[in-house]
NUDOFI-451792 format. One record per residue (C-alpha): residue number from 1; residue in three letters; z negated, x, y negated. Coordinates in nm, 4 decimals, decimal comma. Layout:
BEGIN
(NUM; ala; (Z; X; Y)) ...
// end
This chain:
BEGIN
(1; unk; (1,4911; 0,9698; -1,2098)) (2; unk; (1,2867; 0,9921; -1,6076)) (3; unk; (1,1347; 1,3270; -1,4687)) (4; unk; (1,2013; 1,6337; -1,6529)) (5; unk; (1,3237; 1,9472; -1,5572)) (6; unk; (1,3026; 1,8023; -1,1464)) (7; unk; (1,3727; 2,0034; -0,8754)) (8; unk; (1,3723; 1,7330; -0,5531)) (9; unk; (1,4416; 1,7445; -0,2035)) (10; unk; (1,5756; 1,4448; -0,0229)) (11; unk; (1,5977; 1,4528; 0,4085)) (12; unk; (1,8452; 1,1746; 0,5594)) (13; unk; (2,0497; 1,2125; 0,2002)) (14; unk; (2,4180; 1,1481; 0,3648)) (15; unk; (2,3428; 0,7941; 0,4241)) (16; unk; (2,1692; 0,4449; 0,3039)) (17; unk; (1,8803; 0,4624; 0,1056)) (18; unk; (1,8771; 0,8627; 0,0667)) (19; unk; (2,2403; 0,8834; -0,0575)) (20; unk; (2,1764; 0,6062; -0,2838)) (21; unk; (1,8661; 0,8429; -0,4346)) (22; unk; (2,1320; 1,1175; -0,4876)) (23; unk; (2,3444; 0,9080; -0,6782)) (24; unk; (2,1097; 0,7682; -0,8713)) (25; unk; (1,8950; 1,1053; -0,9473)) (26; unk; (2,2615; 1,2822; -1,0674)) (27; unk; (2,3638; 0,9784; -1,2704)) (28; unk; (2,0543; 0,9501; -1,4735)) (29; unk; (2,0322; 0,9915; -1,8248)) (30; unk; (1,7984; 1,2674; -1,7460)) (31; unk; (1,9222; 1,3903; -1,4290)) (32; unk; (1,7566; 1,6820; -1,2265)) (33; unk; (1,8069; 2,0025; -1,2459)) (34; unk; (1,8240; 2,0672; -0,8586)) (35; unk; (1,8554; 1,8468; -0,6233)) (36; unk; (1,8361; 1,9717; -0,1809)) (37; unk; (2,0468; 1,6962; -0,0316)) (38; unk; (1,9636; 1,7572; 0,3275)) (39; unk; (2,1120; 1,6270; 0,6398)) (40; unk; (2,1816; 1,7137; 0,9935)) (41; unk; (2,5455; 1,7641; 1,0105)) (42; unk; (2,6827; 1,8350; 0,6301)) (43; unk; (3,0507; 1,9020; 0,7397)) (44; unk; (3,0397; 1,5483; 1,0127)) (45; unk; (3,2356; 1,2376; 0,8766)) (46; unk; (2,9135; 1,0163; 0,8437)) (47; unk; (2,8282; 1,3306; 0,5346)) (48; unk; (3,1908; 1,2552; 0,3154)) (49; unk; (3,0077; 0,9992; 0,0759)) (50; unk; (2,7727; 1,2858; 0,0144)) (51; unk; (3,0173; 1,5942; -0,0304)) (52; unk; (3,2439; 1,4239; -0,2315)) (53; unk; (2,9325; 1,3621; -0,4749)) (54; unk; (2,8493; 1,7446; -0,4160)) (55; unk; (3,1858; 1,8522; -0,5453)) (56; unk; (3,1560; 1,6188; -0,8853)) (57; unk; (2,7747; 1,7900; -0,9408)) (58; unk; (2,8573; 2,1137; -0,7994)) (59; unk; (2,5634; 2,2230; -1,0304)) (60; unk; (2,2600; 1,9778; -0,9394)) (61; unk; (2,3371; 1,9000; -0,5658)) (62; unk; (2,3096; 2,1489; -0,3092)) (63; unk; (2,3717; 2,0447; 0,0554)) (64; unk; (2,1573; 2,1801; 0,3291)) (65; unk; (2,1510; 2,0818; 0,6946)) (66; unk; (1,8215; 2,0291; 0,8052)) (67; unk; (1,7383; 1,8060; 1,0690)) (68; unk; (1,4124; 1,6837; 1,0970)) (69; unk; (1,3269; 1,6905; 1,4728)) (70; unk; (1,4468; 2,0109; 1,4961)) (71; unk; (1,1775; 2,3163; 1,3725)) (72; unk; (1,4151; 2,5805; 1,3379)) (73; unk; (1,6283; 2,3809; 1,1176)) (74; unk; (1,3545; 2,2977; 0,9079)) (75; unk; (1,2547; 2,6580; 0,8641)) (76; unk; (1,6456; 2,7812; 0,7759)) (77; unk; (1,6271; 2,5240; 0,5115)) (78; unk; (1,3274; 2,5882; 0,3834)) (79; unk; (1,4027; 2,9838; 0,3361)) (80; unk; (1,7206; 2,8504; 0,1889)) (81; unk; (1,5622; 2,6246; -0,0778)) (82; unk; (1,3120; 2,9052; -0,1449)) (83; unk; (1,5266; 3,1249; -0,2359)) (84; unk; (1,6978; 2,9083; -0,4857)) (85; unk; (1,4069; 2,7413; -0,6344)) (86; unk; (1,2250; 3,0371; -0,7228)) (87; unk; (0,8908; 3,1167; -0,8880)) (88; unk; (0,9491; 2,7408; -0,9886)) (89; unk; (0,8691; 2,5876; -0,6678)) (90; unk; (0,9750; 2,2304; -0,5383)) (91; unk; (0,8502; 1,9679; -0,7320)) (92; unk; (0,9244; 1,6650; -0,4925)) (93; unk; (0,9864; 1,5935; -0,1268)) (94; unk; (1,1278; 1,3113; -0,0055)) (95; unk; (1,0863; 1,2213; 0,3296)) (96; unk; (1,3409; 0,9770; 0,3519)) (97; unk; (1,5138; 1,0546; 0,7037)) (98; unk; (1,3480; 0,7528; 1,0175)) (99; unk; (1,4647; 0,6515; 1,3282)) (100; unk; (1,4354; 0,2425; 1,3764)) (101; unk; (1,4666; 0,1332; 1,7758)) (102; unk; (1,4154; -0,2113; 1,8262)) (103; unk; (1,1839; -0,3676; 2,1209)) (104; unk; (0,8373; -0,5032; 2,2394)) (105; unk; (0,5613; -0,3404; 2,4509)) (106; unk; (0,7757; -0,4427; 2,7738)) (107; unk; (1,1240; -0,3421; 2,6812)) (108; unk; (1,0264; 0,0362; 2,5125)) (109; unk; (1,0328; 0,3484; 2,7039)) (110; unk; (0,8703; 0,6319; 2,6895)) (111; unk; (1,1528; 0,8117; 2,5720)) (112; unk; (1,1704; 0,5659; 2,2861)) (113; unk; (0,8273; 0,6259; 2,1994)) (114; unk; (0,8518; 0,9770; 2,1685)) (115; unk; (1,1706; 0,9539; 1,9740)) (116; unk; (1,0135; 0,7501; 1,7152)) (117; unk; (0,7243; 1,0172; 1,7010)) (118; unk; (0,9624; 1,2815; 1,7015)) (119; unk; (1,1395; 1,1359; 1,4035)) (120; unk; (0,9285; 0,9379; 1,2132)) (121; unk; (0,5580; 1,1390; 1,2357)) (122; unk; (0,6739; 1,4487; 1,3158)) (123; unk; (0,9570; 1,5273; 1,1367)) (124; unk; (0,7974; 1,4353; 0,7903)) (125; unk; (0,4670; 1,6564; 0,8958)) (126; unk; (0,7044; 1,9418; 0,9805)) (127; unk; (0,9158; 1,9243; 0,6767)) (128; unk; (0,6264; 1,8927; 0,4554)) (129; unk; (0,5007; 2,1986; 0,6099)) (130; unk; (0,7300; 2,4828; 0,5672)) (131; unk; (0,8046; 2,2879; 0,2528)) (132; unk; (0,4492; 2,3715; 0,1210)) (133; unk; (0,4496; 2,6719; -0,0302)) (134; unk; (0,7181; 2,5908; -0,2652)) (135; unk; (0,4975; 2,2580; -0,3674)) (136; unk; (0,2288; 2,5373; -0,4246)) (137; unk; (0,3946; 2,7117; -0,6268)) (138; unk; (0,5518; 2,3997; -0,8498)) (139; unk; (0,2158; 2,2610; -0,8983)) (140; unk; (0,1173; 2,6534; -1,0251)) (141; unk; (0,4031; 2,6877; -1,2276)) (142; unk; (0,3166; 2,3267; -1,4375)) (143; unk; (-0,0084; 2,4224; -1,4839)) (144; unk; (-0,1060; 2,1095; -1,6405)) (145; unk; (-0,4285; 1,9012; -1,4891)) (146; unk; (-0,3229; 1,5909; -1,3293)) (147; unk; (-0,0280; 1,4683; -1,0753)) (148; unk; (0,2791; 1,3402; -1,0759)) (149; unk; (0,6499; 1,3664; -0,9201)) (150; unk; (0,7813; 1,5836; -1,1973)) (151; unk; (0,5117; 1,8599; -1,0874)) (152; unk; (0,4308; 1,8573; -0,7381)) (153; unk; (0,4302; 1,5863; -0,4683)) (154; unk; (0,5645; 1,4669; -0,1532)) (155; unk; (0,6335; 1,0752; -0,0970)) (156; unk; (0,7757; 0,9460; 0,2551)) (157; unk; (0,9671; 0,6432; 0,3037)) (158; unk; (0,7902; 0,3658; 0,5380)) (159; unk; (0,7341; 0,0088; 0,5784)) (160; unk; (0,5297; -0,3295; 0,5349)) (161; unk; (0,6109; -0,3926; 0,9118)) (162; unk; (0,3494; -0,0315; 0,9497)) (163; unk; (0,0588; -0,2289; 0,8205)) (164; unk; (-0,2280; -0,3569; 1,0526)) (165; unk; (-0,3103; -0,6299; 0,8232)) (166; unk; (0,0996; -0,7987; 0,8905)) (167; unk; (0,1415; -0,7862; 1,2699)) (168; unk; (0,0118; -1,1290; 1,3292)) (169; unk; (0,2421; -1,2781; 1,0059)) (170; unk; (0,5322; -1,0582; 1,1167)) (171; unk; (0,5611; -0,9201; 1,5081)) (172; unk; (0,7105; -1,2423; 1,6787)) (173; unk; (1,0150; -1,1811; 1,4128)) (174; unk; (1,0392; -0,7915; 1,4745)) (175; unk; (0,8355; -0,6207; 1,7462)) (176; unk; (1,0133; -0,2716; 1,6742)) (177; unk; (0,7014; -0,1404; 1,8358)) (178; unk; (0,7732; 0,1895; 1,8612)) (179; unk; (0,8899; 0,2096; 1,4792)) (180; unk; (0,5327; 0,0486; 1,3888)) (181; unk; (0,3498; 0,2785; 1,5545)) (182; unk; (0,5544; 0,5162; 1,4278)) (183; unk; (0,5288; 0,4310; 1,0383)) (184; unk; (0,1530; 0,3969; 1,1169)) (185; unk; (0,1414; 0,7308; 1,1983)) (186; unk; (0,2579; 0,8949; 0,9189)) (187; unk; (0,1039; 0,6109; 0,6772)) (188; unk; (-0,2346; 0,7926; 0,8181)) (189; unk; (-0,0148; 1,1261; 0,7892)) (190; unk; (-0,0406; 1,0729; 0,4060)) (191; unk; (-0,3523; 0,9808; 0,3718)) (192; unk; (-0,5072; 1,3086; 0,6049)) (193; unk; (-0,2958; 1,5265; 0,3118)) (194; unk; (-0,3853; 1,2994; 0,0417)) (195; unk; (-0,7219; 1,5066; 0,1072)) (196; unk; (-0,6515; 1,8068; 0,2248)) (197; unk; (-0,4730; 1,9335; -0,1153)) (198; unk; (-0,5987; 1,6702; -0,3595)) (199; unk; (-0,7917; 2,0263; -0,4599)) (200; unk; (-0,4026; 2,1792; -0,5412)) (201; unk; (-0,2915; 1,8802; -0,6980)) (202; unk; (-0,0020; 1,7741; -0,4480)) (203; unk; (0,0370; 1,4468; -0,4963)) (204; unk; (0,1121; 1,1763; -0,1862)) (205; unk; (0,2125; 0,8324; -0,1141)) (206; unk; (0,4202; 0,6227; 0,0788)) (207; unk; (0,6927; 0,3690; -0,0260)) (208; unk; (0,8220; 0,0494; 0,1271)) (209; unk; (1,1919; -0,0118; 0,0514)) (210; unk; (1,1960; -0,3683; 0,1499)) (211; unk; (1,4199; -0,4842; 0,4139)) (212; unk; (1,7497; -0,3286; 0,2416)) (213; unk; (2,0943; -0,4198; 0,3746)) (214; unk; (2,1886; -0,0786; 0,5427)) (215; unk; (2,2986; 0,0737; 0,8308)) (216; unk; (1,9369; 0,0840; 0,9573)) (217; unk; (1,8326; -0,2138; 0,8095)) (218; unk; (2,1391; -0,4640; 0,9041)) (219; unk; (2,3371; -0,6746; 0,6778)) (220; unk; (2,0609; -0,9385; 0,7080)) (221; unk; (1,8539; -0,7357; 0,4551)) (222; unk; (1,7243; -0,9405; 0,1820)) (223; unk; (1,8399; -0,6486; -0,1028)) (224; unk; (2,1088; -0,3964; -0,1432)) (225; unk; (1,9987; -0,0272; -0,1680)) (226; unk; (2,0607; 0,0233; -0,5673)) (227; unk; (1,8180; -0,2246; -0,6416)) (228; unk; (1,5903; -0,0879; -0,4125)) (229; unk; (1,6232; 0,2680; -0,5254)) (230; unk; (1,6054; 0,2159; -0,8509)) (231; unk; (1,2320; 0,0506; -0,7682)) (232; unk; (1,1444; 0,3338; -0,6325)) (233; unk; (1,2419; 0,5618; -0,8527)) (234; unk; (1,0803; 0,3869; -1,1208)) (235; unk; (0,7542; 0,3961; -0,8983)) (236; unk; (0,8068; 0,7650; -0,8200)) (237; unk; (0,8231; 0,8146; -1,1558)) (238; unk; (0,4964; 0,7072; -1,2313)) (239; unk; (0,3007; 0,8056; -0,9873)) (240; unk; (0,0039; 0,9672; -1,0991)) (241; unk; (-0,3404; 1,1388; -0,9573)) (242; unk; (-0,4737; 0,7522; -0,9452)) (243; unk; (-0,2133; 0,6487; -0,6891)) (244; unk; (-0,2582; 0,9511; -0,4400)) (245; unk; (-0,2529; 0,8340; -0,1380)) (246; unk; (-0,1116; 0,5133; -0,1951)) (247; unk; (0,1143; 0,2439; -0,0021)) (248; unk; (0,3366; 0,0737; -0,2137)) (249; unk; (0,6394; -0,1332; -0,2304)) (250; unk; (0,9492; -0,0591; -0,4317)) (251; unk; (0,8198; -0,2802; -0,6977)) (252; unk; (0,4821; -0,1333; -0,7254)) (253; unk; (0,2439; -0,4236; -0,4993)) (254; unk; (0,0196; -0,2303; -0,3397)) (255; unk; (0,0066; -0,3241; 0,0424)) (256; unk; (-0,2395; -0,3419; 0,3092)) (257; unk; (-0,3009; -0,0590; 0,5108)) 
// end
């Protein structure tokens, strides 16, 4: 991560792609300052990788258990966080933490449905929520015109399989219906708050990954999650008030909503 002086918050950090983002934000030439690795359970096994990089950064990383579909979780780690980050604020969310559940229109329940809402819409609106004031007060504290990762912004992880414009080209190979709809959702999530505080200069966008070889994503991926963090870093890092609102892949294409 280039940005300067960074305070970030990562959800879904003890695994895949949002572990990789820790590594890569602490091992940067110009590391953060503070960086919220959040997860639900920081002392369970699937959290080691992520402790043991704790302990070697004891003074960047900061654990925090928050899980996404739970609201009081959220809101004990986002009084946690504020309290650490100060008058500073939080100068980037990452909503990084999905649910994937595979299955067409015949085969998914309605449970499965409302776990991918749960997870995937609802999780990210909650988190950037109680997150907000802290965003507030990061874009405040900059007080520079303009937008950008380094001062205030929140970018959430989704997926080329969300767009409208691909389900013809792509849902015979993966119907994952209820993790389109899903990843639809908060696609038009981002835009809805791309508006609402374009006025406070919070920037917004969503990511695609690509189809990264993960625990979600399989070992079929076509890439291995350093190369695709390090894409989107590099397009987090230069984000700016023109791409607000934006859906982009980890190489900068812009894709079709």
């Amino acid at each position: 991560m280039a940005a300067k002086a960074c305070s970030v918050l990562i959800t879904g950090a003890n695994r895949g792609l949002g572990l990789e983002m820790v590594k890569q934000m602490v091992g940067s030439p110009r590391p953060v300052h503070q960086l919220f690795a959040c997860c639900r359970d920081p002392d369970g096994p699937r959290a080691d990788g992520l402790r043991d990089l704790a302990k070697k950064h004891p003074n960047v990383i900061t654990v925090i258990r928050l899980d996404a579909t739970d609201h009081c979780s959220i809101k004990e780690s986002a009084k946690q966080v504020g309290s650490l980050v100060g008058k500073a604020g939080l100068n980037l969310l990452v909503n990084n933490a999905g649910g994937l559940s595979h299955g067409n229109m015949q085969t998914t329940s309605t449970q499965d449905m409302q776990a991918a809402f749960n997870t995937n819409i609802m999780g990210p609106m909650n988190v950037t929520k109680e997150f907000l004031p802290y965003l507030h007060a990061a874009a405040t504290a900059n007080g520079k015109p303009g937008m950008s990762c380094s001062k205030a912004a929140v970018v959430s992880s989704s997926s080329t399989v969300a767009s409208m414009a691909t389900v013809k080209e792509l849902y015979p190979f993966f119907p994952a219906i209820s993790y389109r709809i899903s990843r639809a959702g908060l696609n038009m999530l981002t835009l809805c708050a791309t508006e609402e505080f374009r006025k406070d200069e919070i920037l917004f966008a969503v990511l695609h990954p690509a189809w990264v070889r993960t625990d979600m994503g399989g070992e079929e991926g076509a890439i291995d999650a350093p190369e695709s963090v390090e894409g989107l870093l590099r397009m987090m890092d230069s984000l700016t008030e023109k791409q607000s609102g934006a859906f982009l892949d980890y190489e900068g294409k812009v894709l079709p909503w």
